[in-house]
KOLBA-79232 format. One record per residue: residue in one letter; x, y, z of N, C-alpha, C in turn. Coordinates in pm, whole numbers, padded with zeros to 5 digits, always signed. Layout:
// KOLBA-79232
AXYZXYZXYZ/...
// end
This chain:
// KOLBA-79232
X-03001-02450-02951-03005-02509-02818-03118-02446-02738/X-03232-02538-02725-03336-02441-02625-03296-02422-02499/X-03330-02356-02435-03309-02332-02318-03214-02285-02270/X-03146-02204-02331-02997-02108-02356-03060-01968-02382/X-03137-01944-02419-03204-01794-02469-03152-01687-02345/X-03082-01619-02391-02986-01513-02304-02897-01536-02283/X-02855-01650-02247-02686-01699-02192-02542-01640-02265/X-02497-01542-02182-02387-01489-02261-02296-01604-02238/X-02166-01588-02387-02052-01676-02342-01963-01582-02327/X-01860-01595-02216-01777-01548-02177-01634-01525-02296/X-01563-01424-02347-01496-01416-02460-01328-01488-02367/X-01310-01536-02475-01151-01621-02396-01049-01530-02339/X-01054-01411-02409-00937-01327-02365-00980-01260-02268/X-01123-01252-02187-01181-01172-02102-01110-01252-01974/X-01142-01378-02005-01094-01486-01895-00974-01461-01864/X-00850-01429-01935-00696-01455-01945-00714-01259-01872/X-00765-01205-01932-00749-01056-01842-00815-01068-01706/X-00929-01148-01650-00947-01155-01504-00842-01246-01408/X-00794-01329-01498-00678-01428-01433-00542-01307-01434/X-00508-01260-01493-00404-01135-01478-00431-01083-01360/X-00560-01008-01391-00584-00931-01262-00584-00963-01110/X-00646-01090-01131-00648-01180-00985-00435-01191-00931/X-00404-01253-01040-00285-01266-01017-00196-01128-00954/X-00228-00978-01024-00176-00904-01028-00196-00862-00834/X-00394-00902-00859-00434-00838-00715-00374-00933-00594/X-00323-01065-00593-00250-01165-00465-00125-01065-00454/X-00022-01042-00546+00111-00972-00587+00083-00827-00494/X-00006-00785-00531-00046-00620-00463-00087-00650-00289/X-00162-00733-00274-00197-00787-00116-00087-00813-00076/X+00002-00888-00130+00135-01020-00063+00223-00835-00068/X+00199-00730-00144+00304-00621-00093+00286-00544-00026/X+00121-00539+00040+00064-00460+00107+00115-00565+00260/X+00078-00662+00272+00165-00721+00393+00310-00708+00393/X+00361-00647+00358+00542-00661+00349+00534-00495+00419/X+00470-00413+00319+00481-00270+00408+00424-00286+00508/X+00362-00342+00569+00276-00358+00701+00374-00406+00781/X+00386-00522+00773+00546-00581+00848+00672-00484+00877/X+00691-00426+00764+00807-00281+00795+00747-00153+00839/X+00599-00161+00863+00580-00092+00970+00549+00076+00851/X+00507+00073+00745+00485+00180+00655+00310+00162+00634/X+00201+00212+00751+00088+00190+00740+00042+00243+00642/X+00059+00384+00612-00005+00453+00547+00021+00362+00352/X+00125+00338+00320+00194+00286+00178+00101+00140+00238/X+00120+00078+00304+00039-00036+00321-00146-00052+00315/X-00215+00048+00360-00343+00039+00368-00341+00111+00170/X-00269+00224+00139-00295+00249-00011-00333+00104-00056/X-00183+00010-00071-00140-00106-00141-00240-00207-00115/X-00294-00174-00018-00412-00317-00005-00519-00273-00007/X-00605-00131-00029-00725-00084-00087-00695-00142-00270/X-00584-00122-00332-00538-00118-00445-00558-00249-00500/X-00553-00379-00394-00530-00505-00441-00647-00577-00423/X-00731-00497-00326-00883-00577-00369-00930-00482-00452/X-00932-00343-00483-00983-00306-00645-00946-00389-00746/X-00786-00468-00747-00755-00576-00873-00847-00690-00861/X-00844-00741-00724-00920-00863-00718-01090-00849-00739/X-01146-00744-00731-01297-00720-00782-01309-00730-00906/X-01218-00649-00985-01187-00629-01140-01185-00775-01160/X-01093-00831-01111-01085-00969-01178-01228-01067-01159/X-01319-01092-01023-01406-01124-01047-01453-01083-01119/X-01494-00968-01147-01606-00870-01234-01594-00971-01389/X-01427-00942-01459-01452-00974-01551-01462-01090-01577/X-01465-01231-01493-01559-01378-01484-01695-01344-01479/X-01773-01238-01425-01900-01239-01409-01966-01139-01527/X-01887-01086-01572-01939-00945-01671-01979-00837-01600/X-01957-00765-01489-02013-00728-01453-01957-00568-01513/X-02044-00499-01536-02075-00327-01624-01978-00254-01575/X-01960-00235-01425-01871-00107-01403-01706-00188-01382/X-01701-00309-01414-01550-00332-01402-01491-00288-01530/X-01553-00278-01611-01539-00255-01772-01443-00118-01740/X-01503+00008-01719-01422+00103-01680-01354+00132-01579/X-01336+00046-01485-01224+00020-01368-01110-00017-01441/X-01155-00116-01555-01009-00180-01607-00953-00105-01736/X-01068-00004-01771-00991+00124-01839-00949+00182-01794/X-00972+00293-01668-00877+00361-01563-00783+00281-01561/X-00765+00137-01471-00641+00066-01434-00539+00027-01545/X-00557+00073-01658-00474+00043-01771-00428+00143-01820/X-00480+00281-01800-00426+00357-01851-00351+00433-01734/X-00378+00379-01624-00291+00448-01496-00161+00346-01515/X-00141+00191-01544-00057+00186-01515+00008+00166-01659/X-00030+00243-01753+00076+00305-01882+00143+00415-01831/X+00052+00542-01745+00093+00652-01686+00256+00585-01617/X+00215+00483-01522+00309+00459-01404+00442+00370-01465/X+00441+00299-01602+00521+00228-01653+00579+00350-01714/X+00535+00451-01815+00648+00552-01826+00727+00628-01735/X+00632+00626-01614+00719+00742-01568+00849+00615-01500/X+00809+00522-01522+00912+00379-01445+01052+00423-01575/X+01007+00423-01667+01091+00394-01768+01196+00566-01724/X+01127+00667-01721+01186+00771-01693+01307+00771-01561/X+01267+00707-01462+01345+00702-01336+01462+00630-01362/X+01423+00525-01417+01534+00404-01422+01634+00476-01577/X+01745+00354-01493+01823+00348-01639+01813+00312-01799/X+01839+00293-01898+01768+00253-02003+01790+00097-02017/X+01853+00019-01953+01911-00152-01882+01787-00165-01820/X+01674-00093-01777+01632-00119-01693+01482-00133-01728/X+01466-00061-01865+01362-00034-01941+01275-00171-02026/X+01315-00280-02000+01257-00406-02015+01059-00431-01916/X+01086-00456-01854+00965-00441-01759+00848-00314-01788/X+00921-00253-01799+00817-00130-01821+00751-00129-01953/X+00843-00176-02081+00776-00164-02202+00694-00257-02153/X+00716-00391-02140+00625-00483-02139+00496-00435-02074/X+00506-00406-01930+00414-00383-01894+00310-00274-01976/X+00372-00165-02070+00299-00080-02146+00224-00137-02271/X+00307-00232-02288+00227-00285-02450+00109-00420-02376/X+00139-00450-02254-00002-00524-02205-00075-00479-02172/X-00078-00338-02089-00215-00239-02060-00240-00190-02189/X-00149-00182-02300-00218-00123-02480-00294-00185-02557/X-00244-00315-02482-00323-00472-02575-00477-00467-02536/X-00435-00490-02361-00576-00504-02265-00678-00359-02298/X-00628-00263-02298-00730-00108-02331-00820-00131-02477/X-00703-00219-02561-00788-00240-02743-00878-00342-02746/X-00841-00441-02587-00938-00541-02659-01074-00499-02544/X-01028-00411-02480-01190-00386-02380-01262-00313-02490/X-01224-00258-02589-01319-00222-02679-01385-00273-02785/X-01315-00355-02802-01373-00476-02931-01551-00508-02865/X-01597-00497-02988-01719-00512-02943-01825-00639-02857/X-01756-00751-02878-01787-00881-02867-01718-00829-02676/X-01607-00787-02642-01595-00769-02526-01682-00659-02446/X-01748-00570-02505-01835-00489-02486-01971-00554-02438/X-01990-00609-02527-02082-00689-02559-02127-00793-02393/X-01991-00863-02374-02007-00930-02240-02033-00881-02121/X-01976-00740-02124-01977-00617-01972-02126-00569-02006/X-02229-00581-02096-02352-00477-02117-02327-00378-02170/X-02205-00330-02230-02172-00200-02235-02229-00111-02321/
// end
């Protein structure tokens, strides 16, 4: 195809991890207004610095852009950190959510390394 010379294609599962993130980052905003409303500024300004870092990540990875690549390694391995210690607090009834959430930041951490996803960030 002439006139394509450079044109990266975007890898499918890159797409399905910025749509997560976007999703994850509305969920983190929509809770950063709830502590705001109950009047918990300080837990509220954290929660909504937190939810446009998701929502950048998620553009980033529609655009490729280099440093979301390791934003969304930090953010995956912080929230493996935060899903165990979930699993620790709670009861073991309760331990549903948390695996899940651990084996999708395990999935998402293996495939930011695959090279073809590398490949899309510049990395």
């Amino acid at each position: 195809m002439e006139g394509q010379v450079g044109v990266r294609k975007r890898p499918i599962l890159v797409t399905l991890v910025g749509i997560l993130y976007f999703f994850l980052a509305i969920l983190t905003i929509f809770a950063a207004i709830g502590l705001f409303l109950l009047e918990t500024w300080d837990w509220g300004a954290i929660t909504l610095v937190l939810g446009v870092i998701y929502l950048a990540i998620a553009f980033g990875c529609f655009k490729g852009w280099g440093w979301v690549w390791g934003m969304a390694i930090i953010f995956s391995i912080v929230n493996i950190g935060l899903n165990v210690y979930n699993m620790y607090m709670d009861d073991f009834a309760e331990w549903l959510a948390p695996v899940i959430g651990i084996v999708i930041s395990l999935l998402v951490l293996w495939y930011l390394f695959t090279p073809k996803v590398k490949r899309w960030f510049e990395i």
